[in-house]
C-alpha positions in Angstrom: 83.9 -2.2 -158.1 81.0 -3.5 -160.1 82.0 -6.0 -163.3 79.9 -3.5 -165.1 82.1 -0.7 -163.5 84.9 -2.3 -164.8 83.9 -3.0 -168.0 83.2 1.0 -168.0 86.8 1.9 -167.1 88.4 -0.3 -169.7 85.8 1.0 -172.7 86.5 4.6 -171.4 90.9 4.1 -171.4 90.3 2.2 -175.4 88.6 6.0 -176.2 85.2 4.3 -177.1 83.1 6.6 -174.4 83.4 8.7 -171.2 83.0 8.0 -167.4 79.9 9.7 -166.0 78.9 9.5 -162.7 75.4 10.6 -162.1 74.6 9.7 -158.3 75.0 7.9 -155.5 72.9 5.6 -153.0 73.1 4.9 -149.3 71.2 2.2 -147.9 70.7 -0.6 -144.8 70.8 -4.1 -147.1 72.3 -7.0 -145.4 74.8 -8.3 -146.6 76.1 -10.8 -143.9 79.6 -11.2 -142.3 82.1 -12.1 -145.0 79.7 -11.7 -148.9 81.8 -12.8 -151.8 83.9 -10.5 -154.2 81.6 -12.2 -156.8 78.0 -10.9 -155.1 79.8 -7.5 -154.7 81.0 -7.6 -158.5 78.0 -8.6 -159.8 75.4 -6.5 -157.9 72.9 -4.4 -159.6 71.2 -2.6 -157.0 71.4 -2.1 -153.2 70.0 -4.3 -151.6 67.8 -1.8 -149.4 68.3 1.9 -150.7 67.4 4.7 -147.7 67.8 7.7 -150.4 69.5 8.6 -153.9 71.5 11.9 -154.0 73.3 13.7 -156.8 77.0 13.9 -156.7 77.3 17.3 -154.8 81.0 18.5 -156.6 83.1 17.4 -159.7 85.9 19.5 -158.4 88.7 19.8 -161.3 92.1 19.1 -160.0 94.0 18.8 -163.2 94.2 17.7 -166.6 94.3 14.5 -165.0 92.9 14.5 -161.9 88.9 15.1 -160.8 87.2 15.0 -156.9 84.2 13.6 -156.7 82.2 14.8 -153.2 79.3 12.8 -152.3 76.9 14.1 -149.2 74.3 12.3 -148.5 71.8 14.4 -146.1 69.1 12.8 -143.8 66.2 15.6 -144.5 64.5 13.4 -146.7 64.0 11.1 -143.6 61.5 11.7 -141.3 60.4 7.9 -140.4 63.5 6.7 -138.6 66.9 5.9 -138.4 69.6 3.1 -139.8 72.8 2.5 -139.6 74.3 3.0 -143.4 75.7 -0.4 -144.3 75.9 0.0 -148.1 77.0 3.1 -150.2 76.6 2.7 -154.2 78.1 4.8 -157.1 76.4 5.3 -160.4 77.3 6.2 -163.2 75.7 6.4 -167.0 76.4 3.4 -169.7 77.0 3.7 -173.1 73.2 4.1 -173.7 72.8 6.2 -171.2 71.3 4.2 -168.7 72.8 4.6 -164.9 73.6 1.4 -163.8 75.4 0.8 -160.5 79.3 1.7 -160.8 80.3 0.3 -157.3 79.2 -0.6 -154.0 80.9 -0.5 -150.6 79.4 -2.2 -147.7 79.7 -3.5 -144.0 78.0 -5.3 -141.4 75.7 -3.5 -139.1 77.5 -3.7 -135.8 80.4 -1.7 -137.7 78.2 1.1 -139.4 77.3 4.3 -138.8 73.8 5.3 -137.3 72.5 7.9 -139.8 69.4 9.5 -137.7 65.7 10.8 -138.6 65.8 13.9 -139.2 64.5 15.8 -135.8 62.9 18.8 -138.2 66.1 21.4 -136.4 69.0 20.2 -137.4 70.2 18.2 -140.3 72.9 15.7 -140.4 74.9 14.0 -143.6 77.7 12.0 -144.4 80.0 13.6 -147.0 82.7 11.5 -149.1 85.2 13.2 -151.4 86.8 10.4 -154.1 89.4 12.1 -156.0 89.6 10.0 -159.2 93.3 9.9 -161.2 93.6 9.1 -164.2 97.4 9.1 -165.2 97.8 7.9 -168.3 96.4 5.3 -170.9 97.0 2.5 -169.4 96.8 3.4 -165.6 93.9 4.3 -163.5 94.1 4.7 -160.1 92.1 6.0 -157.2 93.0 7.6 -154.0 90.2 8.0 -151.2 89.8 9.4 -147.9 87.2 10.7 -145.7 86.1 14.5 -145.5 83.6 13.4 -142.9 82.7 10.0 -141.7 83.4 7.2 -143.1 83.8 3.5 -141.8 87.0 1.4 -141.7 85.3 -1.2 -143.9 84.7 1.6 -146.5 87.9 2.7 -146.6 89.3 -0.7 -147.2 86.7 -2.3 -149.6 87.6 1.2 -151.6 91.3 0.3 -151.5 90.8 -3.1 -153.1 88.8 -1.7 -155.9 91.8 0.8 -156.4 94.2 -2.8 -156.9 91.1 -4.1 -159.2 90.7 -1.5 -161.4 94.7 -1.2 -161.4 95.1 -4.7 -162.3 92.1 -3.8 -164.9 93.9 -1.6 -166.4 97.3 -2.2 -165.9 99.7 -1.5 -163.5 103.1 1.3 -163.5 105.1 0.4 -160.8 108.3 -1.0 -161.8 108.1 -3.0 -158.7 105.6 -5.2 -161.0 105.8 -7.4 -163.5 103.0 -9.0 -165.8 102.4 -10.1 -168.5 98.9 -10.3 -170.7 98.0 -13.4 -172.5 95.1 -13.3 -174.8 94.3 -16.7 -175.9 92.2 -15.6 -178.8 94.7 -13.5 -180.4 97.6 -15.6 -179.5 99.5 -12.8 -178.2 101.6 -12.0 -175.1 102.2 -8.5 -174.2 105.0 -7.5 -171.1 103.1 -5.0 -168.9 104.3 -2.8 -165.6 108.1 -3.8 -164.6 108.1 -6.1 -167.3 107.5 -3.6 -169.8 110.7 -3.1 -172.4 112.6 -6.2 -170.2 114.6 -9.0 -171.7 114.8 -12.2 -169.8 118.0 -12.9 -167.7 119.8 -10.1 -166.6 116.9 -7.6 -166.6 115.4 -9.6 -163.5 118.5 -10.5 -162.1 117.5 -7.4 -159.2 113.8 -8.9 -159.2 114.0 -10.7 -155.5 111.7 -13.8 -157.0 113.3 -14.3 -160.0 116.9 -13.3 -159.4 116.3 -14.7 -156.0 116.4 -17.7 -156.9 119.6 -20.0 -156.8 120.9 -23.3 -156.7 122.1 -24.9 -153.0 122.8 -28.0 -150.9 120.2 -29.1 -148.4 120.5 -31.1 -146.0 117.9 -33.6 -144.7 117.2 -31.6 -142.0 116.5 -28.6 -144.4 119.8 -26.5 -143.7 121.3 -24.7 -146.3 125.2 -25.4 -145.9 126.4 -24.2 -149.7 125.4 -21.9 -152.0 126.6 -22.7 -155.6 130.0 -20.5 -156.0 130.8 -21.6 -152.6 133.6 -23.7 -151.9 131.6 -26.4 -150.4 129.3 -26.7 -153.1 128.6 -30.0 -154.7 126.1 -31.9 -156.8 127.5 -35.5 -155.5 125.0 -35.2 -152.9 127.1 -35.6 -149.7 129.6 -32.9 -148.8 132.9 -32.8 -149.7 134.4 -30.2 -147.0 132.9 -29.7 -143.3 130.4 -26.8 -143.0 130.1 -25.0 -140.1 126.2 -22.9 -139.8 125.7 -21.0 -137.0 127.6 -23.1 -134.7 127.0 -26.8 -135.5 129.0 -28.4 -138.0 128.2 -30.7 -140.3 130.8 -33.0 -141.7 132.2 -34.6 -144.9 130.0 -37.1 -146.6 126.6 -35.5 -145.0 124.2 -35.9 -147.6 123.3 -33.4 -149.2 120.7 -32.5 -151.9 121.0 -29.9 -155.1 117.8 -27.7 -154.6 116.5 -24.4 -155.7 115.9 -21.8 -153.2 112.7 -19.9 -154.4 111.8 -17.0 -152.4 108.5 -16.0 -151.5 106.3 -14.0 -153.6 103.1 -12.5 -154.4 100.7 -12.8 -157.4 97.2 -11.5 -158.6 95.5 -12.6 -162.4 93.0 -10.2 -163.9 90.2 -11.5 -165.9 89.7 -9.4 -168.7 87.7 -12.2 -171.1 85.5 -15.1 -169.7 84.4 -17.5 -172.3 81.4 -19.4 -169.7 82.1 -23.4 -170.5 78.5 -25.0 -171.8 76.6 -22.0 -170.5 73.8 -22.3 -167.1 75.7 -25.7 -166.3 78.1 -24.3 -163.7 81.0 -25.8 -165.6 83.2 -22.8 -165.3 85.4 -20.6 -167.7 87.5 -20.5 -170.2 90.1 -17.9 -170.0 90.4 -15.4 -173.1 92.3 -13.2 -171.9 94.1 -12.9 -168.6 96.7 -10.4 -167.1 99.4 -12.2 -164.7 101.3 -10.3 -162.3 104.1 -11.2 -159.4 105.3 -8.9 -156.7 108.3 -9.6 -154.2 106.2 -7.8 -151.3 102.1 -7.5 -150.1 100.5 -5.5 -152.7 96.4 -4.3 -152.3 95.0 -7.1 -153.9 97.4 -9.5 -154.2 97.4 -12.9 -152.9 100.7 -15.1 -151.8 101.4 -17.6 -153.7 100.1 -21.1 -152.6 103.2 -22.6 -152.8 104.5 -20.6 -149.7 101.6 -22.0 -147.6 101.3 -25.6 -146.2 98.7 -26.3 -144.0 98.0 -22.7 -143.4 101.6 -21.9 -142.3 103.7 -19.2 -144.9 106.9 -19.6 -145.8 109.6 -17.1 -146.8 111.7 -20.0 -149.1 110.6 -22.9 -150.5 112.8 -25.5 -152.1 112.7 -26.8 -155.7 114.7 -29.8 -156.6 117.7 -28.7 -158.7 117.6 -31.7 -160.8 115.3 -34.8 -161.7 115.1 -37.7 -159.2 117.2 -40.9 -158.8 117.1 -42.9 -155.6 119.3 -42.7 -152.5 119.7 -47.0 -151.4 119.7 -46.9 -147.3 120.6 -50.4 -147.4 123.8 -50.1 -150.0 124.5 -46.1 -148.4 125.0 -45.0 -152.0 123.7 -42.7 -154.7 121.8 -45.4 -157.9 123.3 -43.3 -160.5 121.9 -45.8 -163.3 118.0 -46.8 -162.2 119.2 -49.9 -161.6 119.0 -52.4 -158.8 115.3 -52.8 -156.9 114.0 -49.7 -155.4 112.5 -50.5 -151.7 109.6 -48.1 -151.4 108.7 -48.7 -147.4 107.5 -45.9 -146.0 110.2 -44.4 -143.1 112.8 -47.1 -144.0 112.6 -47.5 -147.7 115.2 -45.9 -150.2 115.0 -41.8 -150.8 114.6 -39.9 -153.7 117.7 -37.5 -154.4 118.4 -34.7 -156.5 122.2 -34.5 -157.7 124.0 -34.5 -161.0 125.5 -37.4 -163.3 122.6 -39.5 -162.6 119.7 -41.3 -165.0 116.2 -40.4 -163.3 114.5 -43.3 -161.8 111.6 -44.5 -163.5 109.3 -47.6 -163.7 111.5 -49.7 -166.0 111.7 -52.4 -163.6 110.3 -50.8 -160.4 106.7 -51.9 -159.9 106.3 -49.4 -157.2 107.2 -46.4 -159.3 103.8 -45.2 -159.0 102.7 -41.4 -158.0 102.4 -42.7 -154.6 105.8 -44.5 -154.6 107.4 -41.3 -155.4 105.6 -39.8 -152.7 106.9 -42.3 -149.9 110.9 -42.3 -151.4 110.7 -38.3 -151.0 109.0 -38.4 -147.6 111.4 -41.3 -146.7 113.5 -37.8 -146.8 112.5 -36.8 -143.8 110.0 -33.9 -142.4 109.0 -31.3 -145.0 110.4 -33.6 -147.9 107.5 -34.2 -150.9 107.4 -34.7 -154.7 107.2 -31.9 -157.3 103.0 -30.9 -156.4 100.8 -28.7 -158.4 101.3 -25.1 -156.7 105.4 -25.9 -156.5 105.3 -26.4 -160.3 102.9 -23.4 -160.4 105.4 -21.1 -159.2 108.2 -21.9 -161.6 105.4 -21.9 -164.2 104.0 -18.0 -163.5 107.6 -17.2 -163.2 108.8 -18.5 -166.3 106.1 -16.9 -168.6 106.3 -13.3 -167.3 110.3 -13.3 -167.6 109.8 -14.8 -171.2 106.8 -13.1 -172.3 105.4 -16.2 -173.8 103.8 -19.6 -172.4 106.1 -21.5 -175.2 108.9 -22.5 -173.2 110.6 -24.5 -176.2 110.8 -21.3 -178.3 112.2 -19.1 -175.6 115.1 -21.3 -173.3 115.6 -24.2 -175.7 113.6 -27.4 -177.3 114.9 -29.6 -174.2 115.8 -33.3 -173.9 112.9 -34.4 -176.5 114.1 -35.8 -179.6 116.0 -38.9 -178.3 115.3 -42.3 -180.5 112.9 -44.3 -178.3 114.2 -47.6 -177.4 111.5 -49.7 -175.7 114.0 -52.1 -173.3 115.4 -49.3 -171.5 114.6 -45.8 -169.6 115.8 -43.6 -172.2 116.2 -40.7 -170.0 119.9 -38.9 -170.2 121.8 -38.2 -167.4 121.4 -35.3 -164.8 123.4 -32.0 -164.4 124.5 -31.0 -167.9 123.4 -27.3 -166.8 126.0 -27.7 -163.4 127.9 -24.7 -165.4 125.1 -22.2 -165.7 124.6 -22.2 -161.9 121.2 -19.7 -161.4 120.9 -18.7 -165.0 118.7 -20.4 -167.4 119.9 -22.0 -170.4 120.6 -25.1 -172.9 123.6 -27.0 -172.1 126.4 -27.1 -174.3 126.1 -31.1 -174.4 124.1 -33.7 -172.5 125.4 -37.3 -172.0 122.6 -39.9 -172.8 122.7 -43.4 -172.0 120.2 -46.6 -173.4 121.7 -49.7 -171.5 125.8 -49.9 -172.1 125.7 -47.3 -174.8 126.3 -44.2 -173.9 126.2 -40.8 -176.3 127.1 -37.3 -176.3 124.5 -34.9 -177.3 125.1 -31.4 -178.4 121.9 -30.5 -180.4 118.6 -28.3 -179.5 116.5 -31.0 -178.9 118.7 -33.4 -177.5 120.6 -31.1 -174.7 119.3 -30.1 -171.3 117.8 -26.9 -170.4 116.8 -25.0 -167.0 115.1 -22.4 -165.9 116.8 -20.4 -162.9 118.4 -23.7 -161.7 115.5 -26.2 -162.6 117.0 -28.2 -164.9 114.6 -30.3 -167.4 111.0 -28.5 -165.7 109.8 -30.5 -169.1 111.6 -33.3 -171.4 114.0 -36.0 -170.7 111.4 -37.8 -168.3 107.6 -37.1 -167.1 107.7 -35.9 -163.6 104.7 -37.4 -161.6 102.9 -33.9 -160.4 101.6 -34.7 -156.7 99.1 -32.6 -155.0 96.0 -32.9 -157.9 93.7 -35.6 -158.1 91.1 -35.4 -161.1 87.8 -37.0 -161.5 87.0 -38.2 -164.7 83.0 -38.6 -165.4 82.1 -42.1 -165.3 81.4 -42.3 -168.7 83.7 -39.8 -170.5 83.1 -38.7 -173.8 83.8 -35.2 -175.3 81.9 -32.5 -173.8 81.7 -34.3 -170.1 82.7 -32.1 -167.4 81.0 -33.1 -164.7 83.7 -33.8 -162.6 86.3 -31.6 -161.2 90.3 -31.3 -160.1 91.0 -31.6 -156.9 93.8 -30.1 -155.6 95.4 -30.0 -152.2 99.3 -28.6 -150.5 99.8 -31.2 -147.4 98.6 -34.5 -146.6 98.6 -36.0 -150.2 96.9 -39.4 -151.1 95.6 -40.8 -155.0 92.1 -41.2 -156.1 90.0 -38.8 -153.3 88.4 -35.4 -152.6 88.2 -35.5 -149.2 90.2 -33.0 -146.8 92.5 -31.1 -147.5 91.2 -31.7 -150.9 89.5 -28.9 -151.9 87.3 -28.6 -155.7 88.7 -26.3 -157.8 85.3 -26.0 -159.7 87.9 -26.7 -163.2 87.9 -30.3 -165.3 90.2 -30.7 -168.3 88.2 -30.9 -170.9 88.4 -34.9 -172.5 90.4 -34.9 -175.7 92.8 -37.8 -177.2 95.6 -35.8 -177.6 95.1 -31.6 -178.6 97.3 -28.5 -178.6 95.9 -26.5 -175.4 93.4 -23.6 -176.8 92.6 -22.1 -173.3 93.1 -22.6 -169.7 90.3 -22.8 -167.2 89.7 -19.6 -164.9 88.5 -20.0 -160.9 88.6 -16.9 -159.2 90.0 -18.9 -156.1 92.5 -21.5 -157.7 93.4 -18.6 -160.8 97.1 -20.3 -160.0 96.2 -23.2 -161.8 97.0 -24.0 -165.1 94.6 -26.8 -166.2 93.0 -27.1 -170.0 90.2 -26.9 -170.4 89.9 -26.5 -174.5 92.3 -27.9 -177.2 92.8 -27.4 -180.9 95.2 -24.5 -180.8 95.4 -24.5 -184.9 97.6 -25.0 -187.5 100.6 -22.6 -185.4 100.0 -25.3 -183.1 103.5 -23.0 -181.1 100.5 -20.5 -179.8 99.1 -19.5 -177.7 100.8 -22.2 -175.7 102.3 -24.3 -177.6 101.8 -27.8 -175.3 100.2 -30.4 -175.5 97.1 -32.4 -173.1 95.7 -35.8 -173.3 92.7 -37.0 -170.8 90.8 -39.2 -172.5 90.3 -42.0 -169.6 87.5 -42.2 -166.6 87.4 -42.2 -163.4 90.5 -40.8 -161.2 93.1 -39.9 -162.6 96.9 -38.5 -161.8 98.7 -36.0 -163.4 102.1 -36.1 -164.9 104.1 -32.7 -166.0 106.7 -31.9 -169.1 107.0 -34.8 -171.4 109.9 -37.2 -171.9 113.2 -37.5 -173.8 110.7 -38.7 -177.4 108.1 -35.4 -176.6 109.0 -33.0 -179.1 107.2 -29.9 -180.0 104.4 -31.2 -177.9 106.7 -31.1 -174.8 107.0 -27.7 -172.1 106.3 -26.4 -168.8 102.8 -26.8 -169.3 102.1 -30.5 -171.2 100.1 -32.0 -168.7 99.0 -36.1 -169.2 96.2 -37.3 -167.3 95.5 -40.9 -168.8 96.8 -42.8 -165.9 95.8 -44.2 -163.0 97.2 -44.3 -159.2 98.6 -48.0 -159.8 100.6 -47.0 -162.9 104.1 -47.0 -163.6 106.3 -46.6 -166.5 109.5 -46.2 -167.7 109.4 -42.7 -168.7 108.0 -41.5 -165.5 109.9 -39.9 -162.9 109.6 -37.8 -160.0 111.2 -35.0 -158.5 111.9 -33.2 -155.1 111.0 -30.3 -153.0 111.2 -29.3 -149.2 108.9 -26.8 -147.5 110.4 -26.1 -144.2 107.0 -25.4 -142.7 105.9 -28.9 -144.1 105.6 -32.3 -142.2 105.5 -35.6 -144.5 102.0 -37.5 -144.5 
């Protein structure tokens, strides 16, 4: 399907004209082994038309439903044969020009021959395309082949069935999305996620009800599931286990993780704002539907934090809770980021994820940088990393279609963000004040904070916990380095430079470089001091990625996302996620800062865990 085509679809479903198809092409262009979706979608023409034909029926089906038969016939051709490599639809424009509608095509060696004709007997190629339209917002269109057709036809015509669903919107329940148009600054639930509340309505939804709290241990079994008797959040168990047949005993350690299931995604484009047009900077993204499937859909894509180094997983692993450090030389849990943190790679301390303790930070660990992180989770063991861009991605597309908005604050709860700074200590309260929800999401009913020897009970929005599915504190309390993203600041960086791009990468993780597995995303953050995020940058390969690329959201700086950027620095730079304990309204699943530098540490900067089971650390 053409953009044009598309554009035609959606004008025709808003009542503003009709679709009228006024003939078709076949033709012998080459197109090469693999072209893009984006030569395909922006075609024109064929590249070598062999004969235009008129659309031989419009058979009537019913009031919803018409056949379109297409025969193309060889009569015309006297001169010689070809094998038919590209077939293009037409249809008439809202001037009345025909313009081309769609185009299907294949490589040579997997086309038909389509002879000369031999002046006795004629030969054709006949396509019948019933075309559904089912209601306002559905379109969808069934093919098959009434005489030949090839295999690559058939499937390049089922992916423009899943584009010009996800066009227009999809109806199966077994879908959920959600449309954010950044103009208007307003969400709107679509498919399964029509009429939904969050919580209990996606309970039975596999990658949202799916996911629930459990001990891991550093070999990456699951032993407990919370509700379990052996379940804990003290990080070593408390009762033997027994899985499958080898035991493991009291006092194993144990981490509190998230198991998040494996699911499938696809964004739609509907509005594309080109960033300082003819420079190749990319988009901005004005409007864009978001959609998540538990099983393979036509058109949709896994999600990128299921694969590591090309492998998929079925489960991934998101730490329960933010990170405090596991000393191997003491064999005990630092509950208070105290003590020296030894960040040797293999032998060093670990990073941890249990309850009741203050996040490490950079108060008085000089190696609390995004690469220190990196070594204490690795010190884990094999598939052990930090929080990285497409695990935070995951909890981020998941969040915003169960909640219908990209304002986390306003929809689970304001989050550890209003706490008086005090600038001796790591301010941070203590972990697992959501322990009671479990796998719901949620503010907790009080949150213990501690600033040196004092220590406070919180019960106010603002000052309390909150989680998402078993996440607790995705944003507030403490910045959580985000691993997996290295951005490249111009040289010189002044508004309007974007010369530079993110680079992003799900294995093998170091600071400050593009090489491999880094790959370009094509997007940069656009420079500003501080803003409320206007509009997220659109690349048709990394569409996963939420990374701003305009600010000045208005005076209701709560839409249309209600966080906050800053990325005013040159050079590389690493990212940090969420905000910390003093972030207020600026703070949320989306707050991204991206001043500092691979050697910087702080005291309000943490880190937290994940385990891919396909994963190996670097």
């Amino acid at each position: 399907m053409t953009t044009k085509g598309l554009q035609l679809i959606a004008l025709a479903q808003a009542g503003q004209t009709s679709i009228q198809f006024t003939g078709f092409q076949v033709g012998a262009g080459d197109w090469g082994a693999s072209p893009t979706l984006a030569q395909l979608q922006e075609a024109t023409a064929l590249r070598s038309s062999k004969g235009s034909f008129p659309i031989s029926r419009s058979e009537y089906v019913n009031p919803a439903t018409t056949k379109l038969t297409l025969v193309a016939s060889n009569q015309s051709n006297t001169t010689g044969g070809y094998y038919v490599t590209e077939v293009g639809i037409f249809a008439k424009w809202t001037d009345n020009t025909s313009f081309l509608y769609a185009i299907y095509v294949t490589e040579q060696d997997k086309a038909d021959w389509f002879p000369a004709y031999n002046s006795i007997t004629p030969s054709s190629i006949t396509y019948s395309v019933p075309i559904t339209v089912a209601n306002a917002t559905t379109v969808s269109i069934d093919t098959s082949a009434a005489g030949i057709a090839t295999e690559d036809e058939v499937l390049q015509l089922q992916a423009d069935v899943a584009d010009i669903k996800g066009f227009i919107g999809y109806s199966s329940n077994h879908i959920f999305g959600l449309e954010v148009d950044f103009v208007n600054k307003r969400f709107t639930r679509l498919a399964g996620a029509f009429g939904k509340t969050p919580g209990a309505d996606f309970d039975g939804v596999h990658c949202f009800g799916g996911r629930r709290r459990c001990n891991v241990t550093d070999g990456g079994v699951v032993v407990a599931y919370y509700g379990d008797d052996a379940y804990t959040e003290t990080g070593a168990l408390e009762v033997a286990v027994t899985v499958g047949e080898v035991e493991y005993a009291i006092g194993t350690a144990v981490q509190v993780m998230v198991e998040q299931p494996k699911f499938y995604y696809k964004v739609v484009p509907l509005d594309l704002e080109e960033i300082n047009e003819g420079d190749g900077a990319g988009y901005h993204a004005r409007k864009l539907r978001y959609y998540v499937c538990d099983e393979p859909e036509t058109g949709f894509k896994i999600h990128p934090a299921f694969v590591r180094d090309g492998v998929e997983n079925d489960l991934i692993y998101l730490s329960a809770y933010e990170g405090s450090t596991y000393d191997v030389s003491e064999s005990a849990y630092v509950t208070d980021d105290g003590g020296s943190v030894d960040f040797t790679a293999s032998t060093g301390d670990m990073l941890a994820s249990i309850a009741g303790a203050k996040p490490t930070s950079g108060l008085t660990n000089a190696g609390a940088t995004r690469a220190g992180f990196r070594t204490l989770a690795e010190n884990r063991g094999t598939g052990w990393e930090q929080q990285y861009a497409a695990t935070a991605s995951a909890s981020q597309l998941l969040m915003m279609i169960e909640y219908g908005t990209l304002n986390m604050q306003s929809a689970i709860g304001l989050g550890v963000v209003s706490i008086t700074d005090d600038s001796n200590y790591n301010c941070a309260s203590l972990t697992g004040s959501t322990s009671s929800l479990g796998n719901a999401s949620g503010r907790a009913a009080s949150t213990v904070n501690t600033q040196g020897e004092t220590s406070t009970t919180e019960t106010a929005d603002g000052k309390t916990a909150v989680t998402y599915r078993g996440e607790e504190n995705f944003y507030g309390n403490i910045w959580q380095w985000l691993d997996g993203m290295n951005i490249k600041n111009p040289a010189t960086f002044a508004d309007g430079d974007i010369t530079e791009h993110v680079y992003v990468a799900d294995h093998s993780f170091t600071d400050d470089s593009e090489a491999s597995p880094y790959v370009d995303t094509g997007i940069h953050p656009c420079y500003t001091t501080g803003g409320w995020i206007k509009a997220f940058g659109y690349s048709e390969d990394f569409d996963w990625l939420f990374i701003p690329t305009q600010v000045g959201g208005g005076a209701n700086s709560s839409v249309p996302v209600g966080d906050y950027l800053y990325n005013q620095n040159s050079g590389w730079r690493v990212a940090r996620l969420g905000a910390q304990w003093g972030g207020g309204s600026k703070a949320g699943a989306f707050y991204l800062h991206l001043t500092d530098s691979s050697v910087d540490r702080h005291r309000h900067i943490g880190g937290r865990l994940v385990y891919i089971p396909s994963g190996s650390a670097a």
